[in-house]
C-alpha positions in Angstrom: 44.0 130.3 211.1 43.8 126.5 211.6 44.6 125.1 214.8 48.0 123.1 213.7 49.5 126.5 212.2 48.9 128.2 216.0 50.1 125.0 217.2 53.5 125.4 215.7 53.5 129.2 215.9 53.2 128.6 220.0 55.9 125.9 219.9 58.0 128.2 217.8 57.3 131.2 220.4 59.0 128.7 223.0 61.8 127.8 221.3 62.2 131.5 220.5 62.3 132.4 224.5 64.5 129.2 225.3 66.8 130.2 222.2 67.3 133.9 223.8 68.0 132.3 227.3 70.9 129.7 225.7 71.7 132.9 224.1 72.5 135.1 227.1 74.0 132.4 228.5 76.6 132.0 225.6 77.7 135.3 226.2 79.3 134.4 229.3 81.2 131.6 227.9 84.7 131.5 228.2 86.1 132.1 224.4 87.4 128.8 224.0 83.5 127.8 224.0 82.1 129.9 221.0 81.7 127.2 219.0 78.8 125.9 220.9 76.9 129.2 219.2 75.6 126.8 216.8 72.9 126.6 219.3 71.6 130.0 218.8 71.6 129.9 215.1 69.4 126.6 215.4 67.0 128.4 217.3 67.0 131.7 215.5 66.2 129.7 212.5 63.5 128.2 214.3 61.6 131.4 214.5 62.4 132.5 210.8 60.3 128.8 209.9 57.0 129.9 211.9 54.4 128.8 209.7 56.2 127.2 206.9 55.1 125.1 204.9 51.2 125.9 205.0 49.0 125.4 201.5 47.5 129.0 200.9 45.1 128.1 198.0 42.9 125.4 199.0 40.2 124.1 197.0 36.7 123.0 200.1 34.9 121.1 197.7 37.5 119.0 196.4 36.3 115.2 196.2 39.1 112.8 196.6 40.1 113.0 193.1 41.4 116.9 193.5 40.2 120.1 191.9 41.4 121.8 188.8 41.4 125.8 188.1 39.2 126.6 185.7 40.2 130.4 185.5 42.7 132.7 186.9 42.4 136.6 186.8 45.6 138.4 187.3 45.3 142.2 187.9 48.9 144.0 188.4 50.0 147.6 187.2 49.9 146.6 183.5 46.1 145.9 183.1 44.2 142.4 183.7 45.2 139.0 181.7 42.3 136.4 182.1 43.6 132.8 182.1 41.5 130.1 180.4 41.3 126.4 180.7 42.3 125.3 176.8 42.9 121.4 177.6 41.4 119.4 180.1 43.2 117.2 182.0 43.3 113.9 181.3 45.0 110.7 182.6 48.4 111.4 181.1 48.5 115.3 181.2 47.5 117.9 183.4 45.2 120.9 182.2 47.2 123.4 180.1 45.9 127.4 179.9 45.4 130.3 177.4 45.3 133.9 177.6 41.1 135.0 176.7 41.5 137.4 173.9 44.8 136.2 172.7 44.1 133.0 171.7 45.1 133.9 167.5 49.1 134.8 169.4 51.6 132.3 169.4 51.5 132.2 173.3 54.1 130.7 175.7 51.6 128.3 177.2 53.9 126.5 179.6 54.7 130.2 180.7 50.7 130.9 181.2 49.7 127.5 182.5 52.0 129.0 186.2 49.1 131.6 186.3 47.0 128.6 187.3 49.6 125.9 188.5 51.4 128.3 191.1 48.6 129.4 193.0 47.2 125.7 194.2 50.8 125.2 194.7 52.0 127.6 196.4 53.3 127.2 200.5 53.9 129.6 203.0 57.8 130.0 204.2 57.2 131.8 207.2 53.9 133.9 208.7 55.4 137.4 209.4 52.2 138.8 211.1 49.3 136.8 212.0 46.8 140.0 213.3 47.7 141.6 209.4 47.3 145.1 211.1 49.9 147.0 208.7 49.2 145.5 205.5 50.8 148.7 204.1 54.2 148.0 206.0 54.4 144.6 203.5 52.8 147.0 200.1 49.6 144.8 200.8 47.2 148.3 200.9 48.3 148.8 197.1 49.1 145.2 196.1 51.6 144.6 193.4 49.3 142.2 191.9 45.6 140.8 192.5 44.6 137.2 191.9 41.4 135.6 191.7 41.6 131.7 191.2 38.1 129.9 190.4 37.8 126.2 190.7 35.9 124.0 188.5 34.0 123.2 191.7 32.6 127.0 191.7 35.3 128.0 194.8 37.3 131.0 194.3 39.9 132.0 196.1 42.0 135.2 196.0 44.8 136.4 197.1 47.0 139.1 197.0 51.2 140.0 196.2 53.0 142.6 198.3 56.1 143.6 198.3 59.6 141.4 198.2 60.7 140.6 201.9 64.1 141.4 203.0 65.0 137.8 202.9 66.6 136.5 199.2 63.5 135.3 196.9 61.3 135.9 199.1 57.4 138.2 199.0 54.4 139.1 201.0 51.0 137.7 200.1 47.9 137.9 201.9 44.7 135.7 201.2 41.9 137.7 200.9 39.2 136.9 204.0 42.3 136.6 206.2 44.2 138.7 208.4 47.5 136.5 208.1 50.3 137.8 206.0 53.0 135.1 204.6 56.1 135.1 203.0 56.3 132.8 200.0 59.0 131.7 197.6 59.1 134.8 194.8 59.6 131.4 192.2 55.7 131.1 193.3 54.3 134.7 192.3 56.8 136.4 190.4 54.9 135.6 187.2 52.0 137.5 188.2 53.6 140.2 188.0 54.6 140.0 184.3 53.0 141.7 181.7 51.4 140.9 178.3 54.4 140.4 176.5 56.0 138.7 178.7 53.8 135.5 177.5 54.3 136.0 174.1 56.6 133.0 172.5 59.3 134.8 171.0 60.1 132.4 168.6 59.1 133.7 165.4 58.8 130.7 163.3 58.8 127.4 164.7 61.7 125.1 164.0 60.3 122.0 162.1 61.4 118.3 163.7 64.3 117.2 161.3 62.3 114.1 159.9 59.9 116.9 158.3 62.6 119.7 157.7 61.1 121.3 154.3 63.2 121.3 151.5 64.1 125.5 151.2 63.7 125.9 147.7 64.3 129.5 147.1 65.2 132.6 149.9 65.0 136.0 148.1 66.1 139.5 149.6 64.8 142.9 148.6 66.7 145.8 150.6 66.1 149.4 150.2 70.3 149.7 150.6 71.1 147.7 147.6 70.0 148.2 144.0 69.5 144.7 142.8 68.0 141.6 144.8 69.9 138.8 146.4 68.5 135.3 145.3 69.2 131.9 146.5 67.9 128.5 145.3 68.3 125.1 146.1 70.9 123.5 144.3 69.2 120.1 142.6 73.3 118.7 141.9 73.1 118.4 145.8 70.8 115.4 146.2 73.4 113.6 143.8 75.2 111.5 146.1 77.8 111.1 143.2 78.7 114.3 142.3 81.4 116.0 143.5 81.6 119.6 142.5 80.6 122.7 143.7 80.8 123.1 148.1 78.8 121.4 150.3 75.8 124.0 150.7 72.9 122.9 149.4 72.2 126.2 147.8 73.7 128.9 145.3 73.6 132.4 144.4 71.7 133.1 141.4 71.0 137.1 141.9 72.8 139.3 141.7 75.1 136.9 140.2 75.9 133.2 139.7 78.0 131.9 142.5 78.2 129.2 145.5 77.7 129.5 148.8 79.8 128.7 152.0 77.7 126.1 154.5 78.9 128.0 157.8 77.7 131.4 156.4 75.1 130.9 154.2 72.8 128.7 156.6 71.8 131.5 158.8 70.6 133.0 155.7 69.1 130.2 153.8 67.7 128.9 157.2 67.6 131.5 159.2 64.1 132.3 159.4 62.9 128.7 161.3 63.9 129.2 164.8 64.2 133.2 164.6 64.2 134.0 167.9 62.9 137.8 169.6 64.3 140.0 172.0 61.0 141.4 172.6 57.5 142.2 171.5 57.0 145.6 170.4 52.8 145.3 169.1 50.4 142.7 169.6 47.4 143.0 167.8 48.8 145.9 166.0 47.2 148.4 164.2 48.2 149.9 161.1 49.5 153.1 162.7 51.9 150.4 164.6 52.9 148.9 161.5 53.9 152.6 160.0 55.7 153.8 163.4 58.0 150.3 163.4 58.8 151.4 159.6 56.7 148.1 158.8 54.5 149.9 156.1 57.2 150.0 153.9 59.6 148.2 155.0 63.1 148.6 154.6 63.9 144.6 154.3 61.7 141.9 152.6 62.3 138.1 153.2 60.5 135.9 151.1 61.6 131.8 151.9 59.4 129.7 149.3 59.7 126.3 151.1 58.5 122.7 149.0 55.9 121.5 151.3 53.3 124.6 149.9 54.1 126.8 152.3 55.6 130.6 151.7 57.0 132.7 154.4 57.6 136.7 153.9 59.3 138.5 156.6 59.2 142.1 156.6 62.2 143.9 159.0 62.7 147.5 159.9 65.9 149.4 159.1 68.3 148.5 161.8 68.7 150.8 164.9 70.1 150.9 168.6 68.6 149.7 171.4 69.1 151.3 175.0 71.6 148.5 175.5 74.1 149.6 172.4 72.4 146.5 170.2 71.8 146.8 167.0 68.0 145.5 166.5 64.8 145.7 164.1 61.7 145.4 164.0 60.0 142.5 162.4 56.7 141.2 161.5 55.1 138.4 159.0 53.2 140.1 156.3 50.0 138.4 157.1 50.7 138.7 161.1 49.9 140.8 164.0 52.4 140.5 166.1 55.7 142.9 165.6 58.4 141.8 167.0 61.9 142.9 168.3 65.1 141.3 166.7 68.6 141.4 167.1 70.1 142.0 163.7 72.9 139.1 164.7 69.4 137.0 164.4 67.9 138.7 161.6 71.4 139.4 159.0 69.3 139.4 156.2 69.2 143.3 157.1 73.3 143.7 156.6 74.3 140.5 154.7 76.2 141.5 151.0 76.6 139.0 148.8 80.5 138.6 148.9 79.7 137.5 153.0 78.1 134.6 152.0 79.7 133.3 148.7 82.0 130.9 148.7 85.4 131.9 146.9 86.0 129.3 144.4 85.1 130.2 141.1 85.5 127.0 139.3 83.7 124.5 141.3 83.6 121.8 138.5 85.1 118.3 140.0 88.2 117.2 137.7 87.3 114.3 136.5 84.2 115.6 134.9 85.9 117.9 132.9 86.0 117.1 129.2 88.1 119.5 127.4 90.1 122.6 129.1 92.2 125.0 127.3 94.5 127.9 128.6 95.3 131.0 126.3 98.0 133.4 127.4 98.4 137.2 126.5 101.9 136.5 125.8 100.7 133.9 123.0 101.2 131.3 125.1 98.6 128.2 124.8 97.5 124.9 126.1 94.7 122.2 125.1 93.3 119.5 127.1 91.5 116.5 126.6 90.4 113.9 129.3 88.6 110.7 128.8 87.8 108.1 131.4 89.8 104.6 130.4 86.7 102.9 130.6 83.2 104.4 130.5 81.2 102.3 132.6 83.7 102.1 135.4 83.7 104.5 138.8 86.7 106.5 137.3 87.8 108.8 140.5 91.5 108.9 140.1 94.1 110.4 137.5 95.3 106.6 136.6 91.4 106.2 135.3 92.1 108.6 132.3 93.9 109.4 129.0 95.2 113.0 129.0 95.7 114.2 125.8 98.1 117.6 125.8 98.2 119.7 122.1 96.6 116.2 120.9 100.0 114.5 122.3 99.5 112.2 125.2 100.0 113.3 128.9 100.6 112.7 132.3 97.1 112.5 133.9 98.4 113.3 137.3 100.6 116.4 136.3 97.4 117.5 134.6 96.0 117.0 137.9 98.2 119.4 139.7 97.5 122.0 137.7 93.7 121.5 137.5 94.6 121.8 141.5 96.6 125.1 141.4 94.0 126.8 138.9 90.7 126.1 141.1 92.9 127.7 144.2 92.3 131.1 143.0 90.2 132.7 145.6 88.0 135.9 145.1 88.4 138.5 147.2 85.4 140.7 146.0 82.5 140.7 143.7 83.3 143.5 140.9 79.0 143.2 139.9 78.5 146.1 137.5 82.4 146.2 136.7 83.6 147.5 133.5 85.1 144.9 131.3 89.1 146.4 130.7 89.5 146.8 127.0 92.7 145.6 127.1 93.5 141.7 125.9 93.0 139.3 129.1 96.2 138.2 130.8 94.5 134.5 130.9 91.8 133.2 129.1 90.5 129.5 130.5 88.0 127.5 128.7 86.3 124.2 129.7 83.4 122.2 129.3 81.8 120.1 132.3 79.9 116.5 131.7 77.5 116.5 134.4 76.5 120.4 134.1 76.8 119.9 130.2 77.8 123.5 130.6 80.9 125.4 128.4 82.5 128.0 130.8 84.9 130.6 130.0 86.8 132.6 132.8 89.2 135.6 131.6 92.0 137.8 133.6 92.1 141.2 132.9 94.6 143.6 134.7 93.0 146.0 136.8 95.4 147.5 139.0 99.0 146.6 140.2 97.7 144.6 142.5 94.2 143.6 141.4 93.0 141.4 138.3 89.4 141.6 137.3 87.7 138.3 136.7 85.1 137.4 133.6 82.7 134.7 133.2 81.2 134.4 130.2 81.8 137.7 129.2 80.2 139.1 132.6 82.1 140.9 135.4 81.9 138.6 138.5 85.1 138.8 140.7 88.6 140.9 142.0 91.4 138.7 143.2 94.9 139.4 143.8 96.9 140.0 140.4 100.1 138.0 141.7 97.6 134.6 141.7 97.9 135.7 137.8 101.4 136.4 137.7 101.6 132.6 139.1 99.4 131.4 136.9 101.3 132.6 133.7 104.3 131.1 135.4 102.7 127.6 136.0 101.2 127.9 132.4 105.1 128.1 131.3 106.0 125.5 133.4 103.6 122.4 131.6 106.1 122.3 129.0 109.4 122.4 130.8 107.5 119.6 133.6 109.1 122.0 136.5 107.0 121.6 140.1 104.0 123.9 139.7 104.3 126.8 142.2 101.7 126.3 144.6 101.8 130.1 146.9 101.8 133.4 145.7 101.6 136.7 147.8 
């Protein structure tokens, strides 16, 4: 030990006796006094500092400009990591580390480089035996972890980690050739005594910067739970600033069927997989036998994100189970990886998601004043025929005073048209009816319209399917269920356009 560390632990000892003799002395103190014990406490912490504050890891050849590890082997009850240099330092950065052998892993490297940083930083807090006669009293005969730190000087240094001291955050180390034993803040060796894993980033997929977010121009889902595919793609009518149908997400369903998306529940989906973060790491390196035991060899869900700037993601996920804390995870892995991950299924819901949880429910997402033509066909022989055309063609036409209505080829009220343009897009499914038989029975409603900027015809028909359920048809395909009193309201509206009563806006 250096001379100025026996320096202060001999000044210490002193304050230690004088500290006991105030001590005794309080104790005869009348009790009006006992707030002079503040003395004692002062003293008693006094002794708890011997030999704080000392630099364990010192470097004998440094030249005035410092020292810098060059390697750090960490031996603990796992196995042995080898740190590496993998930048130098330079001016503007310090040296950063990598794990030798594991340089093809995505590793944490701020999370490595402590390996190297904490050891020529670390200070003593207190020396809690300076003869080190009972190493085994402080778990420093069988050392929780074994460091060997080699400067780019050619010094090494080691050192070893005991147990945790009774104090809060607070652990035993020894340095090897010494007889001292320390206690050191457990922020400065806890990491040694982490395992492989724990240096693995467990983000999946890197999160671009949003100036070079690629444009997601197709996610597609194959499940072993479902018998058709669930396809997304990116919806072109979204980088027109002027159009205004649809919803806001910039995709839509194409499989299993046509349909929009919701932005708040769709984007985990769509854009889930940048930023997917792990619980855990379940294989590194892993074999093909690890691939088969996660359920990876055929795996139960198949991601596949098709991105515009060349690159192609496919993420392959286990079939859900229960971790030992109750949460639902999978495993997961890249198809061309080697790393399988652990991931919580609230991450990863391409495992559970059904198409109805992400589609939005409007089924006519055509904006008003692009519609050309619209007609409505009751089963009671009802009928009604639109046609709308802007005033003026070459003007920004947004509102109902911008348009001739034609009603039965008799002129009408562009804004009452409006309103019940309004009330038909309100109808909200409730369920996809996919593979639903089409009734045989005559449709309660049939609506037919034509769209100028999709330059598409669309025809939506109402069957009856129960009391309180009507079946939905587009273009002669099954698609949705919603309530059968929206219908009943419907019909009811549909009466109302000739008598020019309010349109009823609620139903039940």
């Amino acid at each position: 030990m250096n001379k100025t560390a026996k320096s202060i632990i001999g000044l210490s000892a002193a304050v230690v006796v004088l500290g006991g003799g105030l001590a005794a002395l309080m104790l005869t103190e009348p009790k009006e006094n006992e707030n002079t014990d503040s003395s004692v406490s002062s003293s008693e912490e006094s002794s708890v500092a011997e030999g704080s504050g000392i630099v364990l890891i010192q470097d004998e050849k440094a030249t005035e400009a410092g020292s810098t590890v060059k390697e750090v082997t960490v031996k603990n009850a796992d196995g042995t990591l080898h740190v590496v240099m993998d930048k130098a330092p330079t001016d503007e950065s310090a040296a950063t580390y990598t794990l030798d052998g594991y340089k093809d892993i995505p590793l944490n490297s701020s999370l490595v480089s402590t390996l190297a940083n904490n050891a020529v930083n670390m200070t003593s807090s207190a020396i809690v035996d300076e003869n080190g006669e009972n190493p085994a009293k402080f778990g420093l005969d069988n050392p929780q972890a074994e460091i060997e730190v080699k400067f780019q000087t050619g010094t090494v240094k080691k050192f070893m980690v005991g147990d945790k001291a009774p104090a809060n955050s607070e652990t035993y180390v020894m340095i090897d050739g010494e007889n001292t034993i320390y206690t050191v803040s457990d922020s400065y060796v806890a990491n040694y005594r982490k395992v492989l894993n724990d240096f693995i980033d467990t983000v999946i997929l890197e999160e671009p910067p949003e100036d070079s977010y690629p444009k997601i121009n197709s996610l597609k889902i194959e499940r072993e739970d479902i018998d058709y595919d669930i396809l997304l793609e990116y919806d072109k009518s979204s980088d027109d600033s002027e159009y205004s149908g649809g919803t806001s997400a910039s995709h839509v369903m194409v499989e299993p069927t046509d349909a929009y998306l919701t932005v708040e529940r769709s984007e985990s989906i769509t854009n889930g997989m940048f930023g997917l973060q792990a619980e855990g790491i379940y294989s590194v390196h892993c074999k093909d036998s690890d691939i088969a035991e996660a359920g990876l060899k055929e795996p139960f869900c198949t991601v596949t994100m098709d991105c515009d700037d060349g690159n192609k993601y496919t993420l392959l996920l286990s079939e859900p189970f229960t971790d030992e804390n109750n949460k639902k995870c999978c495993y997961a892995m890249f198809d061309d990886g080697n790393i399988i991950y652990i991931v919580d299924t609230e991450n990863a819901k391409w495992c559970t998601v059904m198409p109805i949880d992400i589609a939005s429910r409007i089924m006519i997402g055509s904006y008003v004043w692009n519609i050309t033509d619209l007609s409505v066909k009751c089963s009671d022989g009802t009928s009604e025929e639109f046609v709308i055309k802007p005033k003026d063609e070459n003007a920004d036409n947004t509102k109902a005073s911008d348009f001739d209505v034609t009603r039965n080829n008799n002129a009408f009220d562009s804004e009452r048209y409006r309103q019940f343009y309004s009330f038909l897009i309100s109808a909200a499914a409730e369920e996809f009816a996919l593979g639903e038989k089409i009734p045989d029975s005559e449709p309660l409603v049939t609506v037919e319209y034509s769209d100028s900027y999709t330059k598409k015809k669309t025809k939506i028909e109402f069957y009856e399917y129960s009391n309180l359920t009507a079946l939905i048809a587009i273009n002669g395909e099954s698609k949705y269920f919603c309530a059968k009193s929206y219908v009943d309201t419907l019909l009811e509206n549909v009466g109302r356009i000739e008598t020019g009563e309010e349109y009823i806006k609620t139903w039940k």
